[in-house]
DOGULUM-417841 format. One record per atom (N, C-alpha, C): atom name; x, y, z; residue number from 1; residue in three letters. Coordinates in nm, 3 decimals, decimal comma. Layout:
N
> at  x  y  z  i  aa
> CA  X  Y  Z  NUM  ALA $
...
This chain:
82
> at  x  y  z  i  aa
> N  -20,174  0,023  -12,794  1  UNK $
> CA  -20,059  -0,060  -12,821  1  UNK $
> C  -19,998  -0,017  -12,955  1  UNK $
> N  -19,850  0,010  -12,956  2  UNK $
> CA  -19,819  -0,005  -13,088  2  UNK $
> C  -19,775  -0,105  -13,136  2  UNK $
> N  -19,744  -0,103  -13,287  3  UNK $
> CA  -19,683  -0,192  -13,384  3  UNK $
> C  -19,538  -0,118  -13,411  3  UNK $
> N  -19,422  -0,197  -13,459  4  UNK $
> CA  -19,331  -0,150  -13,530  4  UNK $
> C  -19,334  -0,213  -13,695  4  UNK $
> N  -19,339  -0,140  -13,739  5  UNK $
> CA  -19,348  -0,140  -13,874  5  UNK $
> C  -19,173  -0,119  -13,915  5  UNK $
> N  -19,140  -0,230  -14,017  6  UNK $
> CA  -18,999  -0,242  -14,076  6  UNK $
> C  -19,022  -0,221  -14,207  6  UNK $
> N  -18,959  -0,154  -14,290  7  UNK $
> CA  -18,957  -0,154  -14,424  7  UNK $
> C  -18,841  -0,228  -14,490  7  UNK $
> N  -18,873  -0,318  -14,593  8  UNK $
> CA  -18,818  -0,356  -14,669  8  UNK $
> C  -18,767  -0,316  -14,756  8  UNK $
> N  -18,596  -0,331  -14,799  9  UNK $
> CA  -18,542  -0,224  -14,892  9  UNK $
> C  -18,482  -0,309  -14,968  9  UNK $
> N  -18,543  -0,344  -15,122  10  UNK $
> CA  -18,435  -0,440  -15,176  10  UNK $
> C  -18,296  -0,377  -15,237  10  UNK $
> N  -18,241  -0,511  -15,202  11  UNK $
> CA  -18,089  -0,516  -15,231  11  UNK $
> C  -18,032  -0,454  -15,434  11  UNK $
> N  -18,009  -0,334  -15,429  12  UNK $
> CA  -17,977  -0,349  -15,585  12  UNK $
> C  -17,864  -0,367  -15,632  12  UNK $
> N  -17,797  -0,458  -15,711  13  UNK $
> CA  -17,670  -0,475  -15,820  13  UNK $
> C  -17,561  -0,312  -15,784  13  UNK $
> N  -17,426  -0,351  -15,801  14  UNK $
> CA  -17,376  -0,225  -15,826  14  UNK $
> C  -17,383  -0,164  -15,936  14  UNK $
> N  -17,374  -0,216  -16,040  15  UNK $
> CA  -17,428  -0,150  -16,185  15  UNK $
> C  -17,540  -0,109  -16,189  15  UNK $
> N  -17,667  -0,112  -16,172  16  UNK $
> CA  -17,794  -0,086  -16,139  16  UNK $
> C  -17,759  0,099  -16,044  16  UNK $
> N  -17,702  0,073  -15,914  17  UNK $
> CA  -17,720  0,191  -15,861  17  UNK $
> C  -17,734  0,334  -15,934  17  UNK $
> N  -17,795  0,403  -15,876  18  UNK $
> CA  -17,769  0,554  -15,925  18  UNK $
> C  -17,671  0,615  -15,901  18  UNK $
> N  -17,541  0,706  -15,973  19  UNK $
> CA  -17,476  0,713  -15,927  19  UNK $
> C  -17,455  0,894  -15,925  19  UNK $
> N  -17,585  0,948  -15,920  20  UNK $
> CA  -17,602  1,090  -15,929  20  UNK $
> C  -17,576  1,177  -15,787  20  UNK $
> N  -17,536  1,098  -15,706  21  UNK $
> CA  -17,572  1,175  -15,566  21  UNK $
> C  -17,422  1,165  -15,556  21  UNK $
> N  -17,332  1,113  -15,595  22  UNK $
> CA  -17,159  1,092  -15,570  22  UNK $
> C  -17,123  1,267  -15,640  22  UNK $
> N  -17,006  1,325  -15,549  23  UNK $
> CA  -16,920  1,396  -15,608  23  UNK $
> C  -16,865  1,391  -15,654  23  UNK $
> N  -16,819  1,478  -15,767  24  UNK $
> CA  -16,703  1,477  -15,877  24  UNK $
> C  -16,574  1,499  -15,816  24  UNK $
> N  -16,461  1,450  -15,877  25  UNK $
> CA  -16,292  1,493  -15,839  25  UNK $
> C  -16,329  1,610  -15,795  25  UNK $
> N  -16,357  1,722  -15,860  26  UNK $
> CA  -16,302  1,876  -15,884  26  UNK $
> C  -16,373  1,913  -15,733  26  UNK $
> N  -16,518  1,865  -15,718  27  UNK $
> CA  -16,572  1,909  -15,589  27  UNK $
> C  -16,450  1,789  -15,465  27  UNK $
> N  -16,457  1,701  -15,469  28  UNK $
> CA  -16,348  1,631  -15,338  28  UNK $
> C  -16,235  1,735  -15,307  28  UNK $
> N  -16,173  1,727  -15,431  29  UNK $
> CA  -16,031  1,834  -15,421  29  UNK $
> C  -16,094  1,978  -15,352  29  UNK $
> N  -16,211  2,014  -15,381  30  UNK $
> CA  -16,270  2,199  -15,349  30  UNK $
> C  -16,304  2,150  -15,211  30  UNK $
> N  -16,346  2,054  -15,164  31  UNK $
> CA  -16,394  2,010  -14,994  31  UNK $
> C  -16,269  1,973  -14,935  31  UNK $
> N  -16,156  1,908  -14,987  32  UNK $
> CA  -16,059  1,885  -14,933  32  UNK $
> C  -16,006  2,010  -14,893  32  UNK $
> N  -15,985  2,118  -14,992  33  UNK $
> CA  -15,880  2,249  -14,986  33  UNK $
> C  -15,963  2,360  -14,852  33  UNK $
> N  -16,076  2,309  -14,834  34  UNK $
> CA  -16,153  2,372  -14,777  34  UNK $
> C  -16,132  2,349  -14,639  34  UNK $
> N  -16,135  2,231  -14,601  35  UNK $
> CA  -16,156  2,190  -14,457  35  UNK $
> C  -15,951  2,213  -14,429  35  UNK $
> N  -15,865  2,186  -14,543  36  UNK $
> CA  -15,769  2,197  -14,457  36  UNK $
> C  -15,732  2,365  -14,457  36  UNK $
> N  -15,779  2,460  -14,514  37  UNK $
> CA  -15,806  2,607  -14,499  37  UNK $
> C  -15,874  2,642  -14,350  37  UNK $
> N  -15,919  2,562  -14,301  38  UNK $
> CA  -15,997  2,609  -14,194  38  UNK $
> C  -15,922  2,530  -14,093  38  UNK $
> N  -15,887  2,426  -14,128  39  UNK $
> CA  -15,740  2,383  -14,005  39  UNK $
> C  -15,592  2,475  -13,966  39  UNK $
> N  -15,597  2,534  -14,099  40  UNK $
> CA  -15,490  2,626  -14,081  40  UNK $
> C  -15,512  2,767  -14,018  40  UNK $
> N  -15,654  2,754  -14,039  41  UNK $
> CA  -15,679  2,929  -13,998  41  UNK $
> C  -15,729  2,873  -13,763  41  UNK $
> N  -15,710  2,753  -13,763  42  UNK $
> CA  -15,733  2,728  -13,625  42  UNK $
> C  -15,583  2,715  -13,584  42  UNK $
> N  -15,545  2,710  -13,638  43  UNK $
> CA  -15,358  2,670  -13,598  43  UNK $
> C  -15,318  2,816  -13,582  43  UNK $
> N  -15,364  2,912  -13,657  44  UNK $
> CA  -15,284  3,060  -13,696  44  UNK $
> C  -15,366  3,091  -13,540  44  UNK $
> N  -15,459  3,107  -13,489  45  UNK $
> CA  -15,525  3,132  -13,357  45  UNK $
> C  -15,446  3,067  -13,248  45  UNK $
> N  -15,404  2,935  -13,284  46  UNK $
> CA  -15,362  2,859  -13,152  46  UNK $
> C  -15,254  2,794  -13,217  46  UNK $
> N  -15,110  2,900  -13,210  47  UNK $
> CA  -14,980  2,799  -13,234  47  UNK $
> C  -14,919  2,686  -13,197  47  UNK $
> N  -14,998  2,693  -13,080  48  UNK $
> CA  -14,972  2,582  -12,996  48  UNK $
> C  -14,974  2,431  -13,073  48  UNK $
> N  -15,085  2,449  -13,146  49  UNK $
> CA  -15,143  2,340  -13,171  49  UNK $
> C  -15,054  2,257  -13,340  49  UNK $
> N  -14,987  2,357  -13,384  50  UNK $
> CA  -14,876  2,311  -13,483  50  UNK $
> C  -14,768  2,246  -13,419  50  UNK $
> N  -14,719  2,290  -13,304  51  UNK $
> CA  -14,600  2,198  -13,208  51  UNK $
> C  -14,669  2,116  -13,217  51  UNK $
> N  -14,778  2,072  -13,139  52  UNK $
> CA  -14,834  1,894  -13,108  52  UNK $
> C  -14,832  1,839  -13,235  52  UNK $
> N  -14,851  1,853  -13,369  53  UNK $
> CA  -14,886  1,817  -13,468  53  UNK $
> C  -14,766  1,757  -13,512  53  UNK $
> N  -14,630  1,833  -13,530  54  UNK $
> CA  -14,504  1,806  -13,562  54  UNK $
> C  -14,440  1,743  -13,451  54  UNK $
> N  -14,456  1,796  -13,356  55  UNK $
> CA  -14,321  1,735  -13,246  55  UNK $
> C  -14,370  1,655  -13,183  55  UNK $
> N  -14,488  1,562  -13,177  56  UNK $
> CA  -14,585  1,476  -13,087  56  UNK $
> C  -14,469  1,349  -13,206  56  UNK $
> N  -14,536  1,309  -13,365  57  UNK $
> CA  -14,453  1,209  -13,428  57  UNK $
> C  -14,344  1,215  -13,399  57  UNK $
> N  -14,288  1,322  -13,422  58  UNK $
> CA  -14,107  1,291  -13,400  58  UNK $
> C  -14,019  1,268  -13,278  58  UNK $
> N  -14,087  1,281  -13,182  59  UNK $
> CA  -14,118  1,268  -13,018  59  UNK $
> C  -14,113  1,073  -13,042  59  UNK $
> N  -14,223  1,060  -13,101  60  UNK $
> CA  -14,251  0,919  -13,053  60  UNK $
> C  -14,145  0,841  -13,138  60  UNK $
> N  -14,098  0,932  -13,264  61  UNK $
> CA  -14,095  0,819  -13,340  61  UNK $
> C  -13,889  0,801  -13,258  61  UNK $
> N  -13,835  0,866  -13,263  62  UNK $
> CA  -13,739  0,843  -13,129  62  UNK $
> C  -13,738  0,794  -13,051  62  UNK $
> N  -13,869  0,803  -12,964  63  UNK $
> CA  -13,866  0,734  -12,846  63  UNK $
> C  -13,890  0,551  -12,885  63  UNK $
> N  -13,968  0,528  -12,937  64  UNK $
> CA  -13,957  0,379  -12,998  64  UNK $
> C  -13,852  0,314  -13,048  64  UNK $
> N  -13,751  0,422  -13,135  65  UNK $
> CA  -13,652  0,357  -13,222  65  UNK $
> C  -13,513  0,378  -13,087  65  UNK $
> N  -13,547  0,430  -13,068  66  UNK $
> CA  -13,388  0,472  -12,932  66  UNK $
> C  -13,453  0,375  -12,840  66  UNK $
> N  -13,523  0,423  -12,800  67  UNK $
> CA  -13,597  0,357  -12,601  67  UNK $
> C  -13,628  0,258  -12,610  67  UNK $
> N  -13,677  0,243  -12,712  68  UNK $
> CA  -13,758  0,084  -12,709  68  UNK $
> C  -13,718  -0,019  -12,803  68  UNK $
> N  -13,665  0,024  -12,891  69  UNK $
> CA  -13,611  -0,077  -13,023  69  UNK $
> C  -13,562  -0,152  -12,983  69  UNK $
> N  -13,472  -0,191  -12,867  70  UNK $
> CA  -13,418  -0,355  -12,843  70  UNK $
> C  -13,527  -0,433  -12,809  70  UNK $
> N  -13,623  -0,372  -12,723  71  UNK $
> CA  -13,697  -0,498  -12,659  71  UNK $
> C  -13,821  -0,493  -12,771  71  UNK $
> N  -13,826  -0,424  -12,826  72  UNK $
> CA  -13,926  -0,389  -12,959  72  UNK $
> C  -13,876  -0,572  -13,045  72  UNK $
> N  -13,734  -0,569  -13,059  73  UNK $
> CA  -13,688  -0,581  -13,157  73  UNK $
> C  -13,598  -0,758  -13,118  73  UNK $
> N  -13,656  -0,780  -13,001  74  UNK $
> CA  -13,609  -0,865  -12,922  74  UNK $
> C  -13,512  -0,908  -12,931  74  UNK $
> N  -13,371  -0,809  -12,875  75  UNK $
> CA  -13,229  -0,791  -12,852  75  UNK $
> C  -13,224  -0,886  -12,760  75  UNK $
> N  -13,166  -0,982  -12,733  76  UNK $
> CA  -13,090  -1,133  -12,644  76  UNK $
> C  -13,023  -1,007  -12,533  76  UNK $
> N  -12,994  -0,892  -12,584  77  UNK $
> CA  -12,852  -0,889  -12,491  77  UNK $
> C  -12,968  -0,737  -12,356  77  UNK $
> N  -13,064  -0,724  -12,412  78  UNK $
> CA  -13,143  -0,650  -12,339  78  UNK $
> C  -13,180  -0,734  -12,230  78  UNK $
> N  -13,153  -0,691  -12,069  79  UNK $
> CA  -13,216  -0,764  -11,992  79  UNK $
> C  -13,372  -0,810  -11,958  79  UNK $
> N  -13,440  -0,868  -11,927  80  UNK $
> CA  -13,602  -0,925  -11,952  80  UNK $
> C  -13,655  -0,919  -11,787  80  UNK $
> N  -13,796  -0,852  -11,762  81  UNK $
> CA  -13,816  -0,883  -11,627  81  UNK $
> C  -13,891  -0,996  -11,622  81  UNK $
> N  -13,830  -1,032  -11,453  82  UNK $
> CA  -13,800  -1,186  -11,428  82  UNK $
> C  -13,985  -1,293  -11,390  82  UNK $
């Protein structure tokens, strides 16, 4: 038969924490520049994938403000189904 064994972890203060394991600005900004370096070098492989990126928002954002903005926007003079 087993047991489950739970460990207890007390709760510490935020001032108390250690705060040695957090990254600095300079490394966020060097991981940021990094991952979007490697988004760009997947885009340069597959152009495709820069259209969806750009023309997917501007796609929608038309289609909401043209197509849909009266009943979005609840226009009286838009007809309503019955």
């Amino acid at each position: 038969m087993t047991a489950l064994v739970q460990e207890i972890v007390p709760i510490v203060p935020a001032r108390n924490r250690d705060l040695r394991n957090r990254t600095s600005l300079a490394q966020a900004v060097e991981n940021t520049l990094t991952m979007a370096y490697r988004g760009l070098i997947k885009i340069r492989r597959t152009p495709e994938q820069l259209i969806d990126v750009t023309v997917q928002p501007i796609i929608f954002t038309l289609m909401f403000a043209y197509l849909f903005g009266g009943a979005i926007a609840g226009d009286p003079s838009v007809s309503t189904w019955l």
